[in-house]
PASEBA-1860 file (N, C-alpha, C; in nm, 3 decimals):
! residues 201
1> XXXXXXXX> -2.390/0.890/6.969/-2.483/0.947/6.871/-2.623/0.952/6.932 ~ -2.706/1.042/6.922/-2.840/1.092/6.993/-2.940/0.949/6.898 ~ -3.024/0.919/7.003/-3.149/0.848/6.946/-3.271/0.852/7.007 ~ -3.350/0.870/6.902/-3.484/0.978/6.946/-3.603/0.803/6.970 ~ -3.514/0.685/6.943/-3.587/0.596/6.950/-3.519/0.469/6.914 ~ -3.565/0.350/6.949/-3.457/0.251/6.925/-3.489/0.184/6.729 ~ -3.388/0.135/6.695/-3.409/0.118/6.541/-3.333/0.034/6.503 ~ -3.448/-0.101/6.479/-3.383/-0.217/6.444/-3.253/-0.220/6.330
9> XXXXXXXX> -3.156/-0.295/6.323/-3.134/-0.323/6.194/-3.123/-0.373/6.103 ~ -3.224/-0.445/6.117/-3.295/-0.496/5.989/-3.439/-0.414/5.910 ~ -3.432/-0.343/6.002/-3.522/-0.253/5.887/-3.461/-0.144/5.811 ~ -3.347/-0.141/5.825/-3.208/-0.051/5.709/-3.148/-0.137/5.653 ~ -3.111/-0.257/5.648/-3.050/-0.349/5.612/-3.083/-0.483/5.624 ~ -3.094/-0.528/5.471/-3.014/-0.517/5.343/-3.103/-0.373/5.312 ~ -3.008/-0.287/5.226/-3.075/-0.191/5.190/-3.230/-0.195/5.076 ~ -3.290/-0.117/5.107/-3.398/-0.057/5.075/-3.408/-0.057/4.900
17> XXXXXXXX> -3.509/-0.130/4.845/-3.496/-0.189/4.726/-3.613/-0.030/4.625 ~ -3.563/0.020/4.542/-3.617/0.074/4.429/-3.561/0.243/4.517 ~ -3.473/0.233/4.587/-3.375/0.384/4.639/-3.240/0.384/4.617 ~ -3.217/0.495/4.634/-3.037/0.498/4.622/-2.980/0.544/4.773 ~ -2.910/0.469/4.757/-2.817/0.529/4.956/-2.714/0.550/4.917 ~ -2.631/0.558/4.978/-2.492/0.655/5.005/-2.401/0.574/5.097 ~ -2.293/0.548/5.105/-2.162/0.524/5.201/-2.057/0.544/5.169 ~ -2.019/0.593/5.299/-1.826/0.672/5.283/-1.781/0.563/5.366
25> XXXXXXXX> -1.659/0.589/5.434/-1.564/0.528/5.496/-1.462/0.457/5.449 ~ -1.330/0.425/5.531/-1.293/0.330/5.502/-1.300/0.179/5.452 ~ -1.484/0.117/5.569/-1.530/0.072/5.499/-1.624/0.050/5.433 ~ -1.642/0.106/5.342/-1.742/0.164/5.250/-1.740/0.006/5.148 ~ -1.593/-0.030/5.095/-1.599/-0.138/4.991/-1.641/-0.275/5.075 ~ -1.632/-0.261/5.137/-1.675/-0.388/5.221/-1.801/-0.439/5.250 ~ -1.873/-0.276/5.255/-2.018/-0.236/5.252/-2.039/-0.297/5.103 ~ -2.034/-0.230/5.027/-2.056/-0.213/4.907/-2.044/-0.378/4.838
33> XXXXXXXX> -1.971/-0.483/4.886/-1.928/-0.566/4.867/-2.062/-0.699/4.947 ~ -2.126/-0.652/5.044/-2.158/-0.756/5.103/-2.328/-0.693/5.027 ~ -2.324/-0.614/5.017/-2.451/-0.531/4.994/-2.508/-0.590/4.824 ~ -2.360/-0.589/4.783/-2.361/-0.701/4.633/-2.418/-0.830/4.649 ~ -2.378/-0.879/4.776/-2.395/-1.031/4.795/-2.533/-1.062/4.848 ~ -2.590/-0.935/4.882/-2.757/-0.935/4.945/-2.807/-0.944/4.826 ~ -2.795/-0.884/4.715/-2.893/-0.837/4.601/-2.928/-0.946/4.542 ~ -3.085/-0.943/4.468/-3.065/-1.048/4.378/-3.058/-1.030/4.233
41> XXXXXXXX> -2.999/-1.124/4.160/-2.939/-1.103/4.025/-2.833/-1.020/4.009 ~ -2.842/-0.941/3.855/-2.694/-0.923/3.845/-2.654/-0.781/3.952 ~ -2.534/-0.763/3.949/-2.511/-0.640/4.030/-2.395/-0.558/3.938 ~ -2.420/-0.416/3.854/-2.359/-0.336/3.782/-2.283/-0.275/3.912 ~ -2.120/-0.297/3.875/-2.032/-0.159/3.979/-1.985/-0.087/3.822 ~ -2.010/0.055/3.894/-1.969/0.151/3.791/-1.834/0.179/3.866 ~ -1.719/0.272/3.773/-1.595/0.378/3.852/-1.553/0.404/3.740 ~ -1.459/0.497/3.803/-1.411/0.601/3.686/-1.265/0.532/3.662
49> XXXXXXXX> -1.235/0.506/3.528/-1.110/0.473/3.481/-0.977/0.462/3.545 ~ -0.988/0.602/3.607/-0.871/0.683/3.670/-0.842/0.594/3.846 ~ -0.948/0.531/3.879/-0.980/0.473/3.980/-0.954/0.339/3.985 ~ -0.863/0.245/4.101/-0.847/0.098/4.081/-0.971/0.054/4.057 ~ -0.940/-0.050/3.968/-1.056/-0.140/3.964/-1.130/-0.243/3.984 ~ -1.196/-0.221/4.070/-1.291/-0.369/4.149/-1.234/-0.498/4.097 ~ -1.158/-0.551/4.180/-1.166/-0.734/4.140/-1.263/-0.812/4.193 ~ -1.357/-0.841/4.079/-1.397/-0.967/4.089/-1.429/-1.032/4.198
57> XXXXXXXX> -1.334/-1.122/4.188/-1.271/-1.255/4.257/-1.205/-1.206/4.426 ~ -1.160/-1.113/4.390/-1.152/-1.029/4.602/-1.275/-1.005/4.670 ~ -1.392/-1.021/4.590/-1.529/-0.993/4.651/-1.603/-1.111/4.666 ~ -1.536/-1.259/4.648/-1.591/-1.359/4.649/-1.617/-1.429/4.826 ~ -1.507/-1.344/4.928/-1.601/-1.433/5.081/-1.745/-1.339/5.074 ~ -1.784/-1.223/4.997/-1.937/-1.150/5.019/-1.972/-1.236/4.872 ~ -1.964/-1.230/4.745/-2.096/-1.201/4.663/-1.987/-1.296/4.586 ~ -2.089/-1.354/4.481/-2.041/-1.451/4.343/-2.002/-1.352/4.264
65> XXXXXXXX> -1.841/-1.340/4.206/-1.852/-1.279/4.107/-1.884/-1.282/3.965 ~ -1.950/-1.430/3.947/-2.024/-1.439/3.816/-2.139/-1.353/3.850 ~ -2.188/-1.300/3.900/-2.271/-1.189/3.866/-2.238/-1.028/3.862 ~ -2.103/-0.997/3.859/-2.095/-0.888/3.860/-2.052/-0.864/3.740 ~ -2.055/-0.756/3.699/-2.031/-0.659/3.575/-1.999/-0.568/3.613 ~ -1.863/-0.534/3.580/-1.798/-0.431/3.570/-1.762/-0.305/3.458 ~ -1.801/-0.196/3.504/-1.765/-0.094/3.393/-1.708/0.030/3.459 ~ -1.651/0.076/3.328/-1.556/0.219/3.387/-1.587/0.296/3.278
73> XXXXXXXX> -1.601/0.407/3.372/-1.636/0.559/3.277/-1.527/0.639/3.284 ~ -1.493/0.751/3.212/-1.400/0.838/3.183/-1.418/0.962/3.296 ~ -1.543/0.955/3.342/-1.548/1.072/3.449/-1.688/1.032/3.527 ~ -1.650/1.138/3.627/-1.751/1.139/3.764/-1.917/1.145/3.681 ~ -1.932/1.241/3.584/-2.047/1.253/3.498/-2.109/1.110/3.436 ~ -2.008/1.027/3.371/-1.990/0.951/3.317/-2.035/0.814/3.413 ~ -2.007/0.831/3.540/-2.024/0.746/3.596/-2.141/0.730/3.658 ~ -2.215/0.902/3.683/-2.363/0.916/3.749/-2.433/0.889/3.566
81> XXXXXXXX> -2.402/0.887/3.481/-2.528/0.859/3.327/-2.556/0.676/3.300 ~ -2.436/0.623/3.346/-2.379/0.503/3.356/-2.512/0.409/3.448 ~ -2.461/0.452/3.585/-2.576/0.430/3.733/-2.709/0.433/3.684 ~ -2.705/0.556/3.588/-2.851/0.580/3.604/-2.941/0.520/3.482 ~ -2.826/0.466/3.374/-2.882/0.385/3.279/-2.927/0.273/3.347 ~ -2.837/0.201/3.393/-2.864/0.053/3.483/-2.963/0.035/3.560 ~ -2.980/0.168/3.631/-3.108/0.163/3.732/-3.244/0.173/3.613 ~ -3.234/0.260/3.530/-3.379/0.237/3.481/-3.400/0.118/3.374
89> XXXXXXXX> -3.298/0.076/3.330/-3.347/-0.074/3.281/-3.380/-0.168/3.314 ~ -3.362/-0.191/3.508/-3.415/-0.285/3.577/-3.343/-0.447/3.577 ~ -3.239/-0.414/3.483/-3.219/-0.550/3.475/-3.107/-0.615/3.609 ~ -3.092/-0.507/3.675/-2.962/-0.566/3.779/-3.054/-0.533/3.889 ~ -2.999/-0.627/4.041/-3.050/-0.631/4.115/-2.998/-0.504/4.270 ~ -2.846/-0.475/4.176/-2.797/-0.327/4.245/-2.713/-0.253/4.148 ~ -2.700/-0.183/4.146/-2.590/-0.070/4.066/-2.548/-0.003/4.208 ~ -2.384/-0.068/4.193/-2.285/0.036/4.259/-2.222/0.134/4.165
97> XXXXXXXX> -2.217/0.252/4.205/-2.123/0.386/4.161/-2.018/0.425/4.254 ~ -1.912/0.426/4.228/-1.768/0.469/4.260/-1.735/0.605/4.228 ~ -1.750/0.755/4.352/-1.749/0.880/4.273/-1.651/0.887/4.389 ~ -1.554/1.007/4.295/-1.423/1.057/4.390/-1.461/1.203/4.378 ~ -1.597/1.274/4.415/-1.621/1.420/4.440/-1.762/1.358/4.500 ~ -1.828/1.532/4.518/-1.959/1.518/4.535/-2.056/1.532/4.458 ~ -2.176/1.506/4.477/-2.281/1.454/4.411/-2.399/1.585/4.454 ~ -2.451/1.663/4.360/-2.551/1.740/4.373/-2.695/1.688/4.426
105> XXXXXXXX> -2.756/1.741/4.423/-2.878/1.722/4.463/-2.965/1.677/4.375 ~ -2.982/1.763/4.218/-3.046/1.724/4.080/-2.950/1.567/4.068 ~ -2.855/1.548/4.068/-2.784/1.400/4.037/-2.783/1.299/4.077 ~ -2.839/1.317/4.266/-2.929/1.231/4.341/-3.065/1.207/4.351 ~ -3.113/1.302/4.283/-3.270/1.303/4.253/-3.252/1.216/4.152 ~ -3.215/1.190/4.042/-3.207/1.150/3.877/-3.174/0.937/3.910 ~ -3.086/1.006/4.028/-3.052/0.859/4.038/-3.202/0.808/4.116 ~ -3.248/0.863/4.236/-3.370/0.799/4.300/-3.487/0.758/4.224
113> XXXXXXXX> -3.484/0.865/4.105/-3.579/0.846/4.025/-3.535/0.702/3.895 ~ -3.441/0.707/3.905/-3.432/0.606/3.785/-3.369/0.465/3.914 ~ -3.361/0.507/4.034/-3.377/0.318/4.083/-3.565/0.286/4.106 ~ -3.639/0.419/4.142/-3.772/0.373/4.116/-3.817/0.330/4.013 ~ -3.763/0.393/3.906/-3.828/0.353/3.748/-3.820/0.207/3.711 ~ -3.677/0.178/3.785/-3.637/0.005/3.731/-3.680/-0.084/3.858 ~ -3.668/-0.023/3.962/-3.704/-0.109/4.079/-3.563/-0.181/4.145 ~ -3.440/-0.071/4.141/-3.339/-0.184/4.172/-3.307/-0.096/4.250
121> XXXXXXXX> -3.213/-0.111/4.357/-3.139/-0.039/4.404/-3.002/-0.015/4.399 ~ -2.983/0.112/4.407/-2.861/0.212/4.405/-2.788/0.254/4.509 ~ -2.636/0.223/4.469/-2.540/0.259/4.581/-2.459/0.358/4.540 ~ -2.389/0.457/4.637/-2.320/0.525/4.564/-2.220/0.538/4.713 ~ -2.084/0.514/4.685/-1.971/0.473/4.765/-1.881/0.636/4.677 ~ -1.850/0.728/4.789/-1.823/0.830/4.793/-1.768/0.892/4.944 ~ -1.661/1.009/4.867/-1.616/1.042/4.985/-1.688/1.101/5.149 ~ -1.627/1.150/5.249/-1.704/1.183/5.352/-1.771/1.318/5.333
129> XXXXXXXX> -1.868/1.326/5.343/-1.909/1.476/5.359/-1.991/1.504/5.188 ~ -1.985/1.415/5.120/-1.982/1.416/4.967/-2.137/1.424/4.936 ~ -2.259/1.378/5.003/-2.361/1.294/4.950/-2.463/1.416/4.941 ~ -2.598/1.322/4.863/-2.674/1.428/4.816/-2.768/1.417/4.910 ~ -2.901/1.494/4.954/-2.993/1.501/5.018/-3.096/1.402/4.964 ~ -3.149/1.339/4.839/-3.213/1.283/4.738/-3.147/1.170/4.794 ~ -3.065/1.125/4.874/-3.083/0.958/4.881/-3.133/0.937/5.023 ~ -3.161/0.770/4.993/-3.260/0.775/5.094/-3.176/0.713/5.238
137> XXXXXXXX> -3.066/0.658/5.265/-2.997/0.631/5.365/-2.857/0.710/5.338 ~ -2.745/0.739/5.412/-2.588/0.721/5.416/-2.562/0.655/5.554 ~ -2.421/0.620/5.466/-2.407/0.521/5.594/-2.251/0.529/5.622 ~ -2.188/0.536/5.731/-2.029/0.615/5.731/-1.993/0.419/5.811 ~ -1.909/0.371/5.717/-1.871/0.271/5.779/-1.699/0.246/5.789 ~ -1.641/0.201/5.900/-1.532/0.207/5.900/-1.478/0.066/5.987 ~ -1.401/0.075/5.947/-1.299/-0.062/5.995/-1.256/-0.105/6.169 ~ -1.299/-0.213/6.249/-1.262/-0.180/6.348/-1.120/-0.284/6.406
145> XXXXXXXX> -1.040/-0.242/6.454/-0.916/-0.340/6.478/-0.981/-0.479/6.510 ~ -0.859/-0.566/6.502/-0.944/-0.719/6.566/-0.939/-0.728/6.699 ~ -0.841/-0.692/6.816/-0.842/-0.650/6.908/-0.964/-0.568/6.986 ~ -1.092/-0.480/6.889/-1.133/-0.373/6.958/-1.238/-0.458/7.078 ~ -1.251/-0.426/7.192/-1.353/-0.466/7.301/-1.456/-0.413/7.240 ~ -1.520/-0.559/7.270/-1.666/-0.566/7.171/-1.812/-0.596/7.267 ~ -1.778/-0.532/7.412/-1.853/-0.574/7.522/-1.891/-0.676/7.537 ~ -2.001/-0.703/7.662/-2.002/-0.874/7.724/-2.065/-0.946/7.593
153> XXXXXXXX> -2.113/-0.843/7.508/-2.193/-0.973/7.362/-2.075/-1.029/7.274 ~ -1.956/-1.022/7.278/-1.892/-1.003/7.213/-1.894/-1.219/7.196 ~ -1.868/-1.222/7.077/-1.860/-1.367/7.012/-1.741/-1.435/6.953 ~ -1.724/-1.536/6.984/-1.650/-1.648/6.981/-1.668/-1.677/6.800 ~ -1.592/-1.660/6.661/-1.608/-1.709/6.574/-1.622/-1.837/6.574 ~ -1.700/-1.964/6.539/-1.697/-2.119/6.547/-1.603/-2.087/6.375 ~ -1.549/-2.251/6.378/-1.456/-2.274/6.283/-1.580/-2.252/6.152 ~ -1.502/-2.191/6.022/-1.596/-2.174/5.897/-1.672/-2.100/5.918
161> XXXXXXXX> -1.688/-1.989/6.028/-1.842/-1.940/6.038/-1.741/-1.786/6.004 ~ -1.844/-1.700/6.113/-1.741/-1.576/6.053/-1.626/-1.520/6.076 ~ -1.552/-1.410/6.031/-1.454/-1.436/5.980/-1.410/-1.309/6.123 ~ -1.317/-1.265/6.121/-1.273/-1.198/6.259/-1.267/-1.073/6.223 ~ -1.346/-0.973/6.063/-1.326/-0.852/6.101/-1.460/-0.801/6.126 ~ -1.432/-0.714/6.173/-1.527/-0.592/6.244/-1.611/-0.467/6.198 ~ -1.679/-0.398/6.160/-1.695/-0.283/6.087/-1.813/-0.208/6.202 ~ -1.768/-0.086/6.185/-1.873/-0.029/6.260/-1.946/0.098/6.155
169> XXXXXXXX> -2.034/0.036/6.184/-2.167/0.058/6.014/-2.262/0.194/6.100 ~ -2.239/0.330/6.053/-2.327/0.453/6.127/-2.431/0.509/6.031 ~ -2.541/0.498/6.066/-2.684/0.544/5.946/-2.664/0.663/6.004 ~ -2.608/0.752/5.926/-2.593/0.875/5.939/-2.684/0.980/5.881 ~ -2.776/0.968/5.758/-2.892/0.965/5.729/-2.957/0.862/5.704 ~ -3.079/0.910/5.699/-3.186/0.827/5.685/-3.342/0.858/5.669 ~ -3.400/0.896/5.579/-3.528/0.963/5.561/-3.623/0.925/5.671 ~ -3.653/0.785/5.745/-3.778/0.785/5.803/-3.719/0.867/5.943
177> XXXXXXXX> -3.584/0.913/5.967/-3.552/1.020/6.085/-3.469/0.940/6.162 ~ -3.448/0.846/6.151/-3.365/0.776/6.319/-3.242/0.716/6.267 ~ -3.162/0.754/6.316/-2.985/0.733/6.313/-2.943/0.612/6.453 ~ -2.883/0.539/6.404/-2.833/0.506/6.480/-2.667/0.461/6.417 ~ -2.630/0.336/6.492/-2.505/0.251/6.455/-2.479/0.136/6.509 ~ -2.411/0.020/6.448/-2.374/-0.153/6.492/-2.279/-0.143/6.479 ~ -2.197/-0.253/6.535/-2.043/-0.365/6.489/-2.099/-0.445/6.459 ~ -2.065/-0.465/6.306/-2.104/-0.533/6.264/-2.039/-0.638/6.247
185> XXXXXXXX> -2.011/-0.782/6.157/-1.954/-0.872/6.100/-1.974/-0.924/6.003 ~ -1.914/-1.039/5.951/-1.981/-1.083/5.843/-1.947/-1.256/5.841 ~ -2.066/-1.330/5.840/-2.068/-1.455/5.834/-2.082/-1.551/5.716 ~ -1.944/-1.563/5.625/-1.940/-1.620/5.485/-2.044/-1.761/5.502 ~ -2.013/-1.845/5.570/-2.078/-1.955/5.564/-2.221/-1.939/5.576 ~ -2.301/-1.879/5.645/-2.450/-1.837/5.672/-2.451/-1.743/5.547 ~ -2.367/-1.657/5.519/-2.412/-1.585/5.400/-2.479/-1.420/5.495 ~ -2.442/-1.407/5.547/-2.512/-1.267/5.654/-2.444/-1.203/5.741
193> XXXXXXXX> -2.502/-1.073/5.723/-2.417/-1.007/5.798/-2.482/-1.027/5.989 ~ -2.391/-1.050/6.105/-2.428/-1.044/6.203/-2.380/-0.955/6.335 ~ -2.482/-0.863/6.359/-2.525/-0.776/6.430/-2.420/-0.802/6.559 ~ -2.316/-0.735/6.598/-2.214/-0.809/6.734/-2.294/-0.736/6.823 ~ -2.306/-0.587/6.833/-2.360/-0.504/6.936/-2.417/-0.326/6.855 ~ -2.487/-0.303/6.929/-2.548/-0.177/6.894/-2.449/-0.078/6.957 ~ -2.339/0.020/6.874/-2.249/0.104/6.899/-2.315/0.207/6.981 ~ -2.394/0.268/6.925/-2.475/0.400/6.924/-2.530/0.391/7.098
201> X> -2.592/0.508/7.121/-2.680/0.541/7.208/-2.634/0.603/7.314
END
């Protein structure tokens, strides 16, 4: 992937508080899951009925699920009026949305504007190719075998620390202009996600 400059990541992550971003992939819930466990206070996941529904308790090596709240809407509409209630009441510290189409441009505006209004931030976990121009990151994350060569940085899990999967996390947009991508991990005991190697460049 082209880079017009090098770009930490920690200045994309944890995501960007009073915006809405975007992620596809396979792993997108995983994203979506640890991204819960960054936030503070409660965290609203929206989805549509028709759609399995978030457990809880499967999201507990990322985030407490005493703070999540779960709701389901009857449709994709239903689920962007939903998002966008949550975001402007301020009272949660993320609203995830679960959409199985794409998302216009007026529907990503509505959402940016109502995570500014409340000050929380907004996720919206959607297919590839799906997202609106109005958010302020996407991020294409996908699963990497446990096997994959992870070059000479590659790390030794210590016992309890993190756990042996892999994700390779691509800022595929991003408003301030610079794209890049990590392998990432995730370290239950520290509570963080840790950086294995910079994919990109």
């Amino acid at each position: 992937m082209p880079q017009t400059m090098s770009l930490k990541f920690s200045s994309v992550f944890p995501l960007k508080k009073a915006r809405a971003h975007e992620v596809c992939g396979d792993g997108a819930l995983a994203f979506a899951a640890i991204s819960a466990g960054l936030a503070q206070g409660a965290v609203v996941w929206v989805s549509e009925h028709r759609q399995p529904v978030v457990n809880p308790e499967g999201l507990l090596p990322y985030c407490d699920p005493g703070r999540l709240l779960v709701t389901r809407a009857d449709s994709q509409n239903n689920v962007l009026a939903s998002a966008e209630t949550a975001l402007r009441s301020g009272a949660a510290g993320l609203v995830v949305g679960e959409l199985t189409g794409p998302i216009g441009l007026t529907e990503g505006r509505r959402l940016q504007l109502a995570a500014e209004a409340g000050n929380t931030t907004a996720l919206l976990i959607l297919p590839d190719g799906a997202g609106s121009n109005a958010a302020e990151t996407r991020w294409r994350c996908a699963g990497l075998p446990p096997a994959s060569a992870l070059s000479q940085r590659q790390i030794s899990p210590p016992q309890n620390g993190p756990d042996s999967t892999r994700w390779r996390w691509s800022l595929i947009k991003n408003k301030i202009g610079t794209l890049s991508e990590w392998i990432v991990g995730w370290d239950a005991a520290a509570h963080r996600v840790i950086v294995v190697s910079e994919a990109g460049g």
